[in-house]
C-alpha positions in Angstrom: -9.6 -22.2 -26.6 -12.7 -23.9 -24.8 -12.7 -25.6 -22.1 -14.7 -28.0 -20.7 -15.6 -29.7 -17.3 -17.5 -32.6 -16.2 -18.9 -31.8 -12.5 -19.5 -35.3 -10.0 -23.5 -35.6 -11.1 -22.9 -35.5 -14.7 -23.3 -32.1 -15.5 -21.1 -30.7 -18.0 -19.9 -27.5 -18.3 -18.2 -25.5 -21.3 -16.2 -22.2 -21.2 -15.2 -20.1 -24.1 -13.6 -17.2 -23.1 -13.0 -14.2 -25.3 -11.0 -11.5 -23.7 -12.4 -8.4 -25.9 -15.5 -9.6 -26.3 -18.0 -6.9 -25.4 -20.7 -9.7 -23.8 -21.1 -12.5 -21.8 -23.7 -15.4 -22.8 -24.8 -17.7 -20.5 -26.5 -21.3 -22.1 -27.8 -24.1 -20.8 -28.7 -27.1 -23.2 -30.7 -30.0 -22.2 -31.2 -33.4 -24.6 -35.0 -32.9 -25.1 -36.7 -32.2 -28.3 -39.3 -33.4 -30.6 -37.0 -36.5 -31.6 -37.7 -37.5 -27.8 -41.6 -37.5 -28.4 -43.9 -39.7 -28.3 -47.2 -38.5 -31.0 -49.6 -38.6 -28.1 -47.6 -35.4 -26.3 -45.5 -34.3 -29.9 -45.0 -30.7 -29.0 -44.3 -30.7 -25.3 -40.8 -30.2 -25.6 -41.3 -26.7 -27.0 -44.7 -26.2 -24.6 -41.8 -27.1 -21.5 -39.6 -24.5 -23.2 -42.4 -21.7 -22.8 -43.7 -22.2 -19.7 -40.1 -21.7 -18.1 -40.3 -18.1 -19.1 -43.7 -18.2 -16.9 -43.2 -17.5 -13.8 -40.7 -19.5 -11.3 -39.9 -20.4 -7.4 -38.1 -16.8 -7.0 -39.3 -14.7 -9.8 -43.0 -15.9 -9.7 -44.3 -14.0 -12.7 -43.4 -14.0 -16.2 -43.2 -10.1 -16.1 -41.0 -10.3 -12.7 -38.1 -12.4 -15.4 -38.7 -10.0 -18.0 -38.1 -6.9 -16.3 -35.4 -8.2 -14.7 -33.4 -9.1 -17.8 -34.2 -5.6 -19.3 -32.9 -3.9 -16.6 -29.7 -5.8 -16.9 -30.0 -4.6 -20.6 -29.8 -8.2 -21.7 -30.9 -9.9 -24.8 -32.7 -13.3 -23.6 -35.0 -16.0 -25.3 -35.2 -19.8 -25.7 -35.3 -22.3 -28.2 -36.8 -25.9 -29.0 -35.5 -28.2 -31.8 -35.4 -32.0 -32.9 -32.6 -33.1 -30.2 -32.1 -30.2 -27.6 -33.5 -27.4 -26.0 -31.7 -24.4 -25.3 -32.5 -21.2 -22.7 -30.2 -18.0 -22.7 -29.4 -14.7 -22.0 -26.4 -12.1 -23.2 -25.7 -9.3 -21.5 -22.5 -7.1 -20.4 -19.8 -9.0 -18.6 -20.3 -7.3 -15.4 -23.6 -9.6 -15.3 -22.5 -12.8 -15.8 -23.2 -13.3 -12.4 -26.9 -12.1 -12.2 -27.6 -14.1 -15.4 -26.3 -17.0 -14.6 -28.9 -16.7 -11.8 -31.8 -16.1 -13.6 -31.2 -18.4 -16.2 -30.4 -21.7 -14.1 -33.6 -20.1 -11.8 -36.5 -20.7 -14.8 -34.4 -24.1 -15.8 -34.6 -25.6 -12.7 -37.6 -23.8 -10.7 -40.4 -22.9 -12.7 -43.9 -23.3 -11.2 -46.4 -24.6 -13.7 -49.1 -22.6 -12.5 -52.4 -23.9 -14.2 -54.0 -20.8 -15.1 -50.6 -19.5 -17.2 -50.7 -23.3 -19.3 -54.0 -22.5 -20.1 -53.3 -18.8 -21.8 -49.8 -20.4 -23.1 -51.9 -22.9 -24.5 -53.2 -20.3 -26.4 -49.9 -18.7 -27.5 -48.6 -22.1 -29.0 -51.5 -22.5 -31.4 -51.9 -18.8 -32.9 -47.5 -19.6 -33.4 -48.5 -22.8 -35.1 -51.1 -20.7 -37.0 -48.2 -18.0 -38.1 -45.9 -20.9 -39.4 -48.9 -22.4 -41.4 -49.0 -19.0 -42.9 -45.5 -18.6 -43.4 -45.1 -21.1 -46.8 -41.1 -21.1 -46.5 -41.1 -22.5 -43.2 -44.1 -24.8 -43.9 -42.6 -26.4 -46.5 -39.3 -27.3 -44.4 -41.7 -29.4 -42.3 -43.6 -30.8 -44.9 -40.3 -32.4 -46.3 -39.0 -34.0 -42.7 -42.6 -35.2 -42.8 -42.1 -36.7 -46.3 -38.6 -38.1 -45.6 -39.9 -39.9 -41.9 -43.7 -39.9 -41.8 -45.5 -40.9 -38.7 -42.2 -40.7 -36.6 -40.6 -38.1 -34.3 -37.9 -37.0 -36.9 -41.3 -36.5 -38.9 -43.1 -34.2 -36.7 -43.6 -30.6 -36.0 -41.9 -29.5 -33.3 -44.5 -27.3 -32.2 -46.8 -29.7 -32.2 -50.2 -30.2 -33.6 -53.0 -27.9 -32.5 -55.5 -30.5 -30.8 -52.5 -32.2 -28.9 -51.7 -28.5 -27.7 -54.9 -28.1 -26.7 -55.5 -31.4 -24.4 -52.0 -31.9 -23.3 -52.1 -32.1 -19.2 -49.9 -30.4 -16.5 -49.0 -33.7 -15.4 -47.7 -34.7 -18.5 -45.4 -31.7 -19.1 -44.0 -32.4 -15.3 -43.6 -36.3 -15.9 -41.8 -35.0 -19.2 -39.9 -33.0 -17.5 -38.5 -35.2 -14.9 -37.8 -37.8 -17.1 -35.3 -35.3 -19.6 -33.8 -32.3 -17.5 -31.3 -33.4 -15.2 -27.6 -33.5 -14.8 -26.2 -36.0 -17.1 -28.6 -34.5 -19.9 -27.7 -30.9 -19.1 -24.5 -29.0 -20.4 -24.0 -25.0 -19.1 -21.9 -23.0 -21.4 -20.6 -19.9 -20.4 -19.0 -17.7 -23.6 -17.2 -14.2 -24.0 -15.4 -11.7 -21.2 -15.8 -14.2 -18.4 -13.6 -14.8 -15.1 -13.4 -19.2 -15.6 -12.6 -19.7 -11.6 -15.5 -17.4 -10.3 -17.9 -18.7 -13.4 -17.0 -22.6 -12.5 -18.3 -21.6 -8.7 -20.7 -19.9 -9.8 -22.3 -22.9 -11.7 -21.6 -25.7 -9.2 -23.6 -23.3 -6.5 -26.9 -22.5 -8.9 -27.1 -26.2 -9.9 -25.8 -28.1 -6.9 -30.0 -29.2 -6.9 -30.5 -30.4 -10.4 -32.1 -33.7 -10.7 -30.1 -36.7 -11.1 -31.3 -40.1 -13.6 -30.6 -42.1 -16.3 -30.4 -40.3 -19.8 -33.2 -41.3 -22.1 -32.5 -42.6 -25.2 -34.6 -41.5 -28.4 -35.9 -43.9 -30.3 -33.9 -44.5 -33.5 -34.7 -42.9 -36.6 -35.6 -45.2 -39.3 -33.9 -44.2 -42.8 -36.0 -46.4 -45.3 -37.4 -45.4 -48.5 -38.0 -47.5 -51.9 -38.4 -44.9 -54.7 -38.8 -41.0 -55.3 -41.9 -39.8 -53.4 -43.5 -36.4 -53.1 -45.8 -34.4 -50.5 -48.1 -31.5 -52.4 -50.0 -29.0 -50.4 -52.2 -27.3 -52.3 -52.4 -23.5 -51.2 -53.7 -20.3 -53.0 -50.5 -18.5 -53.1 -48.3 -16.3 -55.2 -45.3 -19.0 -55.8 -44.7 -22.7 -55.0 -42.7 -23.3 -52.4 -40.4 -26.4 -52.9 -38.0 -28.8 -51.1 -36.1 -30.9 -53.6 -33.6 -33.1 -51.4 -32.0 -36.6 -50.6 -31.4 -38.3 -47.4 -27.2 -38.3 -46.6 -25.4 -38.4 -43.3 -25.8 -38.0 -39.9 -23.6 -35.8 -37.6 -20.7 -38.4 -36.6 -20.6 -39.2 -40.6 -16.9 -38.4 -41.4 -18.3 -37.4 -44.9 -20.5 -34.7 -44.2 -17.7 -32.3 -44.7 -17.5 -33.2 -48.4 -21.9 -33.0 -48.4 -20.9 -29.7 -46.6 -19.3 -29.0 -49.9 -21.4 -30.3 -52.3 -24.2 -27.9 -50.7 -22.3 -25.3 -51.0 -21.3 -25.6 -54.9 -25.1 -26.0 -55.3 -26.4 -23.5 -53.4 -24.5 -21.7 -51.0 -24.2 -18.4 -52.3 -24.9 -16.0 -55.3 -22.2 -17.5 -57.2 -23.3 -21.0 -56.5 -24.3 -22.7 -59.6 -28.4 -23.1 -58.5 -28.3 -19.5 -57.9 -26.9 -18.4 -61.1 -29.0 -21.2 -63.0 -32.2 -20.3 -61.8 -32.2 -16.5 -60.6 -29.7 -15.3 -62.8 -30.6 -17.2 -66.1 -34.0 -18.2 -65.9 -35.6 -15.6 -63.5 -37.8 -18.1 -61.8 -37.0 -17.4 -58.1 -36.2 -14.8 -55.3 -34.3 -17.5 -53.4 -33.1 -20.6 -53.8 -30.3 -22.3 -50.9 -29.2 -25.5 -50.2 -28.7 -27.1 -46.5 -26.9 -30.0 -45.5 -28.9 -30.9 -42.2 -27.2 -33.5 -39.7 -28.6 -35.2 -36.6 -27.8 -37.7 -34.4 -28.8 -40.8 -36.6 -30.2 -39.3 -39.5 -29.4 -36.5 -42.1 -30.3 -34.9 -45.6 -29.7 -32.3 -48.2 -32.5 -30.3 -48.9 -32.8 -27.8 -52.1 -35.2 -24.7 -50.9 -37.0 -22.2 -53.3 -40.0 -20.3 -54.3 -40.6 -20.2 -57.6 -43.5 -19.5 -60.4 -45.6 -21.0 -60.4 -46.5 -21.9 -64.0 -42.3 -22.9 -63.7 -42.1 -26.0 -61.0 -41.6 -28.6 -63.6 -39.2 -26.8 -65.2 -37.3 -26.0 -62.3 -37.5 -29.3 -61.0 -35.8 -30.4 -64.1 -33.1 -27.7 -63.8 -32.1 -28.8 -60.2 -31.7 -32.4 -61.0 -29.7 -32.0 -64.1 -27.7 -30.1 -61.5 -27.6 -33.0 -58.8 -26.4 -35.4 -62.0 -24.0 -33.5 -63.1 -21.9 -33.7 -59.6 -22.0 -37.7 -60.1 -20.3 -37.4 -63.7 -18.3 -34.5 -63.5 -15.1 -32.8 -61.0 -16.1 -30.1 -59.1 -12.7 -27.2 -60.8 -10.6 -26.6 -58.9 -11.5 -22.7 -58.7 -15.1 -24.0 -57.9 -13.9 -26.4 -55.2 -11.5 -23.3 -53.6 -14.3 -20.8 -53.5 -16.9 -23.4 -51.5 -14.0 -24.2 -49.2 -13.4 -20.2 -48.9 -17.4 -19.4 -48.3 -18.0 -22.5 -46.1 -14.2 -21.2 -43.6 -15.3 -17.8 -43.9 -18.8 -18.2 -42.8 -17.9 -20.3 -40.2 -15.3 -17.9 -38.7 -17.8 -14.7 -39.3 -20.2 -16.3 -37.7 -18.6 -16.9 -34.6 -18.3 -12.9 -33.5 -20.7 -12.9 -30.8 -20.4 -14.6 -27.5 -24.1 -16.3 -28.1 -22.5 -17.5 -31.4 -19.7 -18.9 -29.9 -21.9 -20.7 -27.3 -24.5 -22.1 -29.6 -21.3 -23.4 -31.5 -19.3 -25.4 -29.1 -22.7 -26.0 -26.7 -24.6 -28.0 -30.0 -21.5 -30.4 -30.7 -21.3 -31.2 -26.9 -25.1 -31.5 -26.4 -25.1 -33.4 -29.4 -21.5 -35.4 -30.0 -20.1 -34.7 -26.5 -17.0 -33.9 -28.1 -16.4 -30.7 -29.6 -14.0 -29.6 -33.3 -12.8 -26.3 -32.7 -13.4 -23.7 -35.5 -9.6 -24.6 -37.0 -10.3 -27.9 -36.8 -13.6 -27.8 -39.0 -11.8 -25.4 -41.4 -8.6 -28.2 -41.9 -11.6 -30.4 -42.6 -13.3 -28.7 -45.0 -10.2 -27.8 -46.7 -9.0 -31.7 -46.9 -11.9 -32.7 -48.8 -11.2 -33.7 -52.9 -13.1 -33.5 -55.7 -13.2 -37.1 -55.8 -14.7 -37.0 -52.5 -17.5 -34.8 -53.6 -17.9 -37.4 -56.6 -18.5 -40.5 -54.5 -20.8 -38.8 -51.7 -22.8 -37.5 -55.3 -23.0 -41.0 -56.6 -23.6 -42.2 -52.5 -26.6 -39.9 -52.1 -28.1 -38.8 -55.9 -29.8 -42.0 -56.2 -34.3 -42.6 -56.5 -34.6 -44.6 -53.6 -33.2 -41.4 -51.8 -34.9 -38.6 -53.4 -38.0 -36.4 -52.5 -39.9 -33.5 -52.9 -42.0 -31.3 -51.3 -43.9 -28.8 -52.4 -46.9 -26.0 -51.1 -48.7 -24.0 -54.0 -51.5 -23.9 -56.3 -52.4 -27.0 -58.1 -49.7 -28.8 -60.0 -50.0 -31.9 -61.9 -48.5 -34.5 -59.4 -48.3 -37.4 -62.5 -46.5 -35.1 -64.8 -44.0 -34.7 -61.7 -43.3 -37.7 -60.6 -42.3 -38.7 -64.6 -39.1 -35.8 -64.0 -38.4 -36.9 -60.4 -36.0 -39.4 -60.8 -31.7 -39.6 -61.6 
């Protein structure tokens, strides 16, 4: 069982201890991420997140932090998304200490130096470059770009290259001090850890954190009309799609039943897009579906590479699918086996301490409140088909419906007559 702690400045603090695990993680999660933007510095969360790995007050190089994690044998890196940033490092428990101290070291004391910006600068656009390249993942941000345009929701979280480029010191500081301090920070701690010593521990590396008022992110605006579509066009091998509908965000009490829904479309081999479109047709490698939740906003998304001589048809396919959920119950064989993949996965992927960590430090960086594993799983198994028929008919409609897509040339008129319920 977690447990979690509120210290006098605001900072909170979660423990999940796990007696035989072999590791300790240490995380620390602060409310700043692309959703917190504005477009003239979209991509300085993530720049903020790299330059902490660059040298700090006590380990003033970036190699001094890396060799110091290796010799502890410990498995380190950081992360930027659309409403947090996370920093961490797993290592054996006998180190919980030492990484404790290195981790709340580059969160709260990294330098800035000016000559490491400018070769990070560098860094950041040649990883923009690789995701440009990578059509899977450049199709994901095509579609949030589709589904919320010109605002942060809508925007790489990398940024764009020419921001990267001009983006000043003084800007990433100002950033800085406006997002990491104690009442937007929470410190997780997960695996073979003594709680009393760790809670000390904590209060002593952070007694200096800055203190202020939490910003708020501006509100995502959920508005659309009709069906609309984003193409790329790209000289590649197979189109790369995003078929999907805007749904629920994360405090939605229905997203257990989307949850579901996903899952019956897409959420493993037997899952009925899999067997439709590998399986029958042959038109794909992969095909998934995601139900995405965030603070205000949410979607399901329908992800696959396909031929392309095939999109059409395949477009076709997966809506006949998505109709079929508004008209008809979900067996109950079908329903049990989501509800068994969905609790299983969720269990197996708790193993690790770093999964644990990420698990209960998103909710409480996110929700500040936390569902434990069993909790989620009563959920899940609660929901009806009849619940998975109303959020169909809630969220399969054309004023919520878009596509995506990155390939050769397709015929956008010829699409936009299938794309609709």
């Amino acid at each position: 069982m977690y447990k979690k702690i509120i210290l006098e400045n605001g900072l909170r603090i979660i423990l999940v201890p796990k007696e035989d695990s072999f590791s300790t993680t240490v995380l620390v999660l602060v409310s700043a991420g692309s959703d917190y933007e504005v477009k003239e510095i979209n991509g300085v969360s993530h720049f903020l997140e790299h330059l902490c790995f660059k040298g700090t007050k006590n380990r003033p190089t970036s190699l001094a932090i890396s060799s110091e994690l290796d010799h502890l044998g410990a498995v380190s890196n950081a992360f930027t998304g659309n409403e947090y940033t996370g920093y961490y490092a797993k290592a054996l428990p006998q180190h919980s200490e030492k990484l404790l101290e290195i981790i709340s070291d580059l969160y709260l004391n990294p330098i800035f130096d000016s000559k490491e910006i400018e070769k990070e600068r560098g860094v950041i656009i040649e990883e923009i470059n690789m995701y440009e390249d990578l059509p899977m993942q450049k199709v994901q941000e095509l579609f949030a770009e589709l589904l919320y345009k010109d605002q942060p929701a809508g925007r790489f979280i990398a940024g764009t290259k020419d921001i990267i480029k001009n983006i000043r010191r003084e800007e990433i500081l100002n950033y800085r001090g406006q997002h990491y301090l104690a009442e937007t920070t929470t410190v997780v701690v997960s695996g073979k850890i003594n709680e009393n010593e760790i809670v000390d521990l904590i209060k002593n590396n952070f007694e200096n954190i800055g203190r202020g008022g939490k910003e708020i992110k501006v509100p995502t605006k959920d508005i659309q009309e009709k069906p609309e579509i984003l193409l790329i066009e790209k000289t590649l091998d197979q189109t790369h799609l995003v078929l999907g509908v805007r749904a629920y965000d994360i405090f939605d009490k229905r997203r257990f039943a989307l949850e579901l829904l996903s899952d019956v479309l897409g959420g493993g081999m037997s899952s009925r897009l899999f067997q439709k479109l590998r399986e029958e047709l042959g038109v794909c490698y992969y095909v998934h579906s995601s139900a995405n939740n965030f603070i205000d906003h949410g979607y399901l998304a329908i992800s696959s590479g396909v031929d392309n001589n095939r999109v059409e048809e395949v477009a076709r396919v997966i809506l006949e699918e998505l109709n079929k959920l508004k008209n008809e119950a979900v067996g109950e064989k079908e329903l049990q086996t989501a509800k068994n993949h969905l609790v299983g996965n969720l269990f197996l992927g708790l193993e690790g301490s770093d999964d644990l960590a990420s698990f209960y430090g998103g909710q409480e960086i996110l929700k500040e409140e936390i569902l434990t594993p069993e909790e989620i799983a009563k959920n899940i198994q609660a929901v009806s088909d009849k619940d998975i028929i109303e959020v169909a008919k809630d969220i399969f409609q054309n004023n919520k419906l878009n596509l995506a897509l990155i390939g050769p040339a397709q015929s956008q008129e010829k699409i936009e007559k299938i794309l609709t319920f």
